[in-house]
KEVOZA-277114 format. One record per residue (C-alpha): x, y, z negated. Coordinates in steps of 0.05 Angstrom, whole numbers, padded with zeros to 5 digits, always signed. Layout:
BEGIN
XYZ;...
end
This chain:
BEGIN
+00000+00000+00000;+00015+00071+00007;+00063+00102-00050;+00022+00122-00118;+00079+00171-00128;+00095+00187-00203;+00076+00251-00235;+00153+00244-00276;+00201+00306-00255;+00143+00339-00203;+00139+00409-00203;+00074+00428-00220;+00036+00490-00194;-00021+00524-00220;-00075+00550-00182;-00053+00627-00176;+00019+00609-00159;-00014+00554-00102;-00051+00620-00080;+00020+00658-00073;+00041+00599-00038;-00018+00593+00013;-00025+00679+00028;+00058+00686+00036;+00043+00619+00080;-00009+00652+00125;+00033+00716+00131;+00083+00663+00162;+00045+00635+00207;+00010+00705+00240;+00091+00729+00241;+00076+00786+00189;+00126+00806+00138;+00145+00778+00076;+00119+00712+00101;+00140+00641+00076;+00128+00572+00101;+00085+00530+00043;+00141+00482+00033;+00111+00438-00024;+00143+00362-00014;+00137+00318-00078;+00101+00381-00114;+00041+00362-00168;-00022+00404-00143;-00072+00350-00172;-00144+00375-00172;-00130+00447-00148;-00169+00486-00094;-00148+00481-00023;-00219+00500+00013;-00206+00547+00080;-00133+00550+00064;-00094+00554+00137;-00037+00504+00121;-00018+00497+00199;+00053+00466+00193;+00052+00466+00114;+00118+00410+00086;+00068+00369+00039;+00113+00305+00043;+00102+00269-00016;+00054+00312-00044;+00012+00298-00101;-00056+00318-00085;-00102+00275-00119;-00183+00301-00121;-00149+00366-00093;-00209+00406-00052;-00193+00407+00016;-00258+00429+00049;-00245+00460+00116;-00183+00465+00103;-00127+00478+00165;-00073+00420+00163;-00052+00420+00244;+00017+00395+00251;+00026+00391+00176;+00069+00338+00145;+00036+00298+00094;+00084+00240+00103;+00067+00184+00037;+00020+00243-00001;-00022+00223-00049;-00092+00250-00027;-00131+00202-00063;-00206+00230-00078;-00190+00294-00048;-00249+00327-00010;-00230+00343+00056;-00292+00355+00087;-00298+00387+00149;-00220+00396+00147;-00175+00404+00206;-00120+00349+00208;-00103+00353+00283;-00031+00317+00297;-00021+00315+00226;+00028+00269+00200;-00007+00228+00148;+00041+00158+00153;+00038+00124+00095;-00006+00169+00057;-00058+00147+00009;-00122+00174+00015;-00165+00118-00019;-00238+00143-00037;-00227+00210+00002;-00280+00254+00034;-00265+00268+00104;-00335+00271+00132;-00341+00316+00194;-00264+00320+00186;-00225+00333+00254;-00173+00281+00263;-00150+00283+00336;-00084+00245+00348;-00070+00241+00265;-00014+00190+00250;-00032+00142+00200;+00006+00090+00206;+00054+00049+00165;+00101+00100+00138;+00146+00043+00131;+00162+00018+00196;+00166+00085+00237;+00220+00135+00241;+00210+00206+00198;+00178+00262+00251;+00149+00317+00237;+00200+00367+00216;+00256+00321+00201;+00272+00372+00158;+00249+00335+00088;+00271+00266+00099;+00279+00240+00029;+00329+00182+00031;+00295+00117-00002;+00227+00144+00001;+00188+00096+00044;+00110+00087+00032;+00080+00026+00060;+00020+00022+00109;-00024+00086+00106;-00085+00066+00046;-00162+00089+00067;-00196+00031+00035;-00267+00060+00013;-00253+00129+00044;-00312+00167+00075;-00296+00185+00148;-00360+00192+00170;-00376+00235+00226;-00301+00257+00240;-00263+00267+00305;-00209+00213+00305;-00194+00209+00374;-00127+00182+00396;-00108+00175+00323;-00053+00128+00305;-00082+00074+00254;-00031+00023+00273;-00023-00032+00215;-00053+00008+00151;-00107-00012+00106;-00174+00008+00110;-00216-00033+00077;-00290-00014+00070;-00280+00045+00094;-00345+00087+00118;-00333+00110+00195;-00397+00112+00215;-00422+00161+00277;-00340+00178+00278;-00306+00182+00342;-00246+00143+00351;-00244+00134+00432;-00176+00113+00450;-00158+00110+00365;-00102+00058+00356;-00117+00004+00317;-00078-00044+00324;-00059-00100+00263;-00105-00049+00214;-00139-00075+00166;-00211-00066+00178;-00253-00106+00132;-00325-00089+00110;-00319-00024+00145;-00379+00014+00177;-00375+00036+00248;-00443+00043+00250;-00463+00090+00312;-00383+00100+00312;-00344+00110+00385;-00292+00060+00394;-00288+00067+00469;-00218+00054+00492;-00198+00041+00422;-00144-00019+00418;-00162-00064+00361;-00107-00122+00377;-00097-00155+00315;-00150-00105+00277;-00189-00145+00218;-00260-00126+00234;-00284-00200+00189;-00350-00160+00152;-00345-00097+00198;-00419-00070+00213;-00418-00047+00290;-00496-00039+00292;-00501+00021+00346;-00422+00031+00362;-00404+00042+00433;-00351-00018+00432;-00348-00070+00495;-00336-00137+00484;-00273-00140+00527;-00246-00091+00471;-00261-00138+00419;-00232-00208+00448;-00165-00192+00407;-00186-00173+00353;-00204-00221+00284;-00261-00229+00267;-00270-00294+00233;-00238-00334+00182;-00206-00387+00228;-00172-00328+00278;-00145-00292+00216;-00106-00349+00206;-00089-00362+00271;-00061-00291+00275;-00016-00307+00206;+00016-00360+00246;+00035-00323+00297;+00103-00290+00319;+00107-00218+00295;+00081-00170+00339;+00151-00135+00380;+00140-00062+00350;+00098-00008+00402;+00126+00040+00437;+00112+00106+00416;+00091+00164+00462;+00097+00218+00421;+00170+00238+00430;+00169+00270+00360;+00180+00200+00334;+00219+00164+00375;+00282+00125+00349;+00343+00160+00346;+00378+00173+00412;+00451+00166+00435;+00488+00227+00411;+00541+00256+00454;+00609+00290+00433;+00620+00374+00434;+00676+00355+00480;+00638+00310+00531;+00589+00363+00531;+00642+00419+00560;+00667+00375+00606;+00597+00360+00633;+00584+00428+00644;+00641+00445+00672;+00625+00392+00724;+00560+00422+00727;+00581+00494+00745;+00621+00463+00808;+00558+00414+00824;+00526+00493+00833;+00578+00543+00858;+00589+00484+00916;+00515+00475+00927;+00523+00404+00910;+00589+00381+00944;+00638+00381+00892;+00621+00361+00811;+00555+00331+00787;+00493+00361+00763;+00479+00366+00688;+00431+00307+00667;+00420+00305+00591;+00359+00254+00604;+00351+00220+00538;+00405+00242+00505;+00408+00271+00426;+00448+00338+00418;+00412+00365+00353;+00451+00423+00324;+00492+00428+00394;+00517+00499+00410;+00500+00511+00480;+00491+00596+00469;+00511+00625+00540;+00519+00561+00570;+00495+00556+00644;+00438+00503+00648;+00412+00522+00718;+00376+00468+00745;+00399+00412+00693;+00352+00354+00681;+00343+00334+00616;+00276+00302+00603;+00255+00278+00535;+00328+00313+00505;+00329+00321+00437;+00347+00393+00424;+00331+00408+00348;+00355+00463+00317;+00409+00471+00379;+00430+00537+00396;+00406+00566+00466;+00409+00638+00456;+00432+00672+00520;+00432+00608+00558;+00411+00603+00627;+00359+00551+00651;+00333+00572+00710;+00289+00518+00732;+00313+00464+00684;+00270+00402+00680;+00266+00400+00600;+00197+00362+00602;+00185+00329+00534;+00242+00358+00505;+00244+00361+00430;+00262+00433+00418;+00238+00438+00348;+00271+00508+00312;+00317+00506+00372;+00342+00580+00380;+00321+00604+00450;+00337+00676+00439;+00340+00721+00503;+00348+00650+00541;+00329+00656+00615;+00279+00591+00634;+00248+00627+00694;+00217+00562+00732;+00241+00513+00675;+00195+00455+00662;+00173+00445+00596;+00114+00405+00597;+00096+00366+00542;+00157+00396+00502;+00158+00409+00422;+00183+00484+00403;+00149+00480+00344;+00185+00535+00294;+00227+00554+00353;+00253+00623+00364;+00242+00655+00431;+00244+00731+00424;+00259+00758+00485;+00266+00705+00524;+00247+00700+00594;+00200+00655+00621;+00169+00689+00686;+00166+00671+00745;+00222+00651+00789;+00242+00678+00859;+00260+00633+00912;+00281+00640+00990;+00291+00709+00981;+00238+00722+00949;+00189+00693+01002;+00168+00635+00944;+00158+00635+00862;+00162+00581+00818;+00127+00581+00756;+00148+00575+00685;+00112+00506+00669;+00089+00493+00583;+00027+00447+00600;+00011+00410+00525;+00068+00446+00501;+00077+00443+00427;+00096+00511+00408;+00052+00511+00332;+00097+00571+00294;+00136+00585+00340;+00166+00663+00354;+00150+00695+00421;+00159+00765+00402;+00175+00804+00459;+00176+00745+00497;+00159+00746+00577;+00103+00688+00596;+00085+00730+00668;+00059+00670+00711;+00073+00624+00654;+00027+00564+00654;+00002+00551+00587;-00051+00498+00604;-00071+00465+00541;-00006+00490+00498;-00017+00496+00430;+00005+00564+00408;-00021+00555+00332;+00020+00607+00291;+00059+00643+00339;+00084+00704+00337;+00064+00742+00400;+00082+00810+00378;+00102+00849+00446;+00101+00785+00483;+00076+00790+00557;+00021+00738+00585;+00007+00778+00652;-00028+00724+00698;+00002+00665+00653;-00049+00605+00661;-00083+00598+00591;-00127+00539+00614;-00153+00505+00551;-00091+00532+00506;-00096+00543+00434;-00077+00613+00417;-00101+00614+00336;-00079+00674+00308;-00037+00736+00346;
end
């Protein structure tokens, strides 16, 4: 099960200092002064009052928030990695992308709770994400614990479920198309009138599940256990090879590469361009882990460098003029001033990155006859700093800018499509 946590050596808050805490937090997050990220891991805030807090990208890790009220609370992209949430009333509350892995949240409230692509999966088995930033070495909670939660009438689509416990838990009329749900415990629960369309329950314990009115086919159900004899079966079998995981925010750690590899690469990269292609190589970073790498001034024009892991790297001043970074991991990366006219960052993570005055507009081509366009579609940008920023011609389709500071920043005919702006 999930980690009870002790109360021994936690600091404990009281309600007007969690107040502090929340207002310095929201100044953060709208990029006003004397603002503070809530940064609360293994803190004691048992019973207090949460309700309409904005906690977007709050450090809860380890948190002790037993019977805390939660109701409508904002918890998008906030790391509650093992907490202890057990009877807390989070009704109505926002948890979109949250990281919940190995948290407990036995007997919670989350009716009419928003859920989309949560992680609650066994905190024991997959690799820290989030912010990386609070990794406590040793602390690793089991499977994620919901047995006899109320989740009734939340938005759980997409969410990651994969092998916790949920026992008896109350989904009914919830939506959980395309939920993951594999190897998860699912006994006596109540999916009454729930949507499981899409949902995978390989391996998913549904013996004494009510399905009375869920939208469920039968194809969807042919792996998954629902009697006595296939529960055995499925003890007997080989354990399941691990699943890969799309979200490249937890992905296992990735080859690293030397400082001096790295000069020598780009050296071969800045002959690949000045010799339109006939002498050196071009720069391909595809894959590869260069966290903390100082790359300020450095000429990225044109690299690839898909699904790079970038964190907290210096790119101040750098130019990447229509780099392919998509699904680059970018998270507090310092982007200051860095030119990424016609760069591709789709799907990337900037979260809590800084890019004031950076230039992202669009990009003239054949002498000026053509334009390419800055590309963030899903972007995850949640925090982030934009001020002064240029996004002309940026598309922005369904980027999450949550937080961000867009003081000065210019969005002239940038493609907004379905993006979430939150607060300016």
């Amino acid at each position: 099960m999930a980690n009870d946590g002790s109360h021994k050596s936690r600091i404990r808050l009281s309600q007007e200092q969690l107040d502090r805490v929340c207002e310095r937090h929201v100044r953060f997050t709208e990029g006003r002064p004397n603002g503070a990220r809530a940064n609360l891991p293994f803190f004691d805030l048992t019973g207090l009052d949460l309700s309409g807090r904005n906690l977007t990208g709050a450090h809860l890790s380890g948190a002790i928030l037993r019977d805390a009220r939660m109701q409508g609370t904002i918890l998008d992209h906030a790391d509650l990695y093992g907490a202890d949430l057990r009877g807390a009333d989070l009704s109505e509350a926002r948890l979109y992308r949250t990281d919940m892995r190995g948290a407990n949240v036995r007997g919670a409230i989350l009716d009419g709770a928003v859920m989309v692509e949560v992680d609650l999966r066994d905190g024991s088995v997959a690799n820290r994400s989030a912010s990386g930033e609070l990794k406590v070495v040793g602390f690793e909670p089991g499977p994620a614990d919901m047995a006899s939660a109320k989740l009734t009438n939340a938005d759980m689509a997409r969410a990651k479920l994969s092998g916790s416990f949920a026992r008896a838990a109350d989904f009914t009329n919830s939506r959980l198309s395309g939920a993951r749900l594999q190897r998860t415990d699912l006994r006596d629960c109540n999916f009454s009138g729930a949507d499981l369309q899409g949902a995978d329950l390989n391996g998913a314990d549904l013996r004494g599940a009510i399905l009375d009115g869920a939208k469920v086919s039968e194809l969807d159900l042919v792996t998954s256990i629902r009697t006595d004899e296939e529960a055995v079966a499925a003890a007997q079998a080989p354990a399941p090879i691990p699943e890969p995981d799309e979200d490249p925010a937890a992905e296992p750690a990735r080859p690293a590469i030397a400082a001096a590899d790295i000069e020598v690469l780009l050296h071969q990269h800045l002959l690949w361009l000045g010799t339109s292609g006939q002498k050196g190589r071009q720069l391909d970073l595809t894959g590869l882990n260069l966290d903390g790498a100082d790359l300020s001034g450095k000429v990225l024009t044109l690299a690839k460098g898909s699904g790079v892991r970038l964190r907290h790297a210096r790119l101040n001043g750098a130019q990447l003029q229509a780099a392919q970074f998509d699904g680059a991991d970018l998270r507090s990366a310092d982007l200051r001033g860095a030119d990424l006219r016609g760069a591709k960052l789709d799907r990337a993570i900037l979260i809590d990155g800084c890019l004031d005055g950076a230039n992202l507009g669009m990009l003239l081509i054949s002498a000026g006859a053509k334009v390419m366009r800055a590309s963030l579609v899903r972007a995850r940008m949640a925090g982030a700093s934009l001020s002064a920023t240029n996004m002309k011609g940026c598309d922005l389709t369904l980027a999450d800018l949550t937080g961000c500071d867009r003081s000065g920043a210019i969005f002239d005919e940038a493609i907004l499509d379905g993006a979430r702006l939150g607060n300016a």
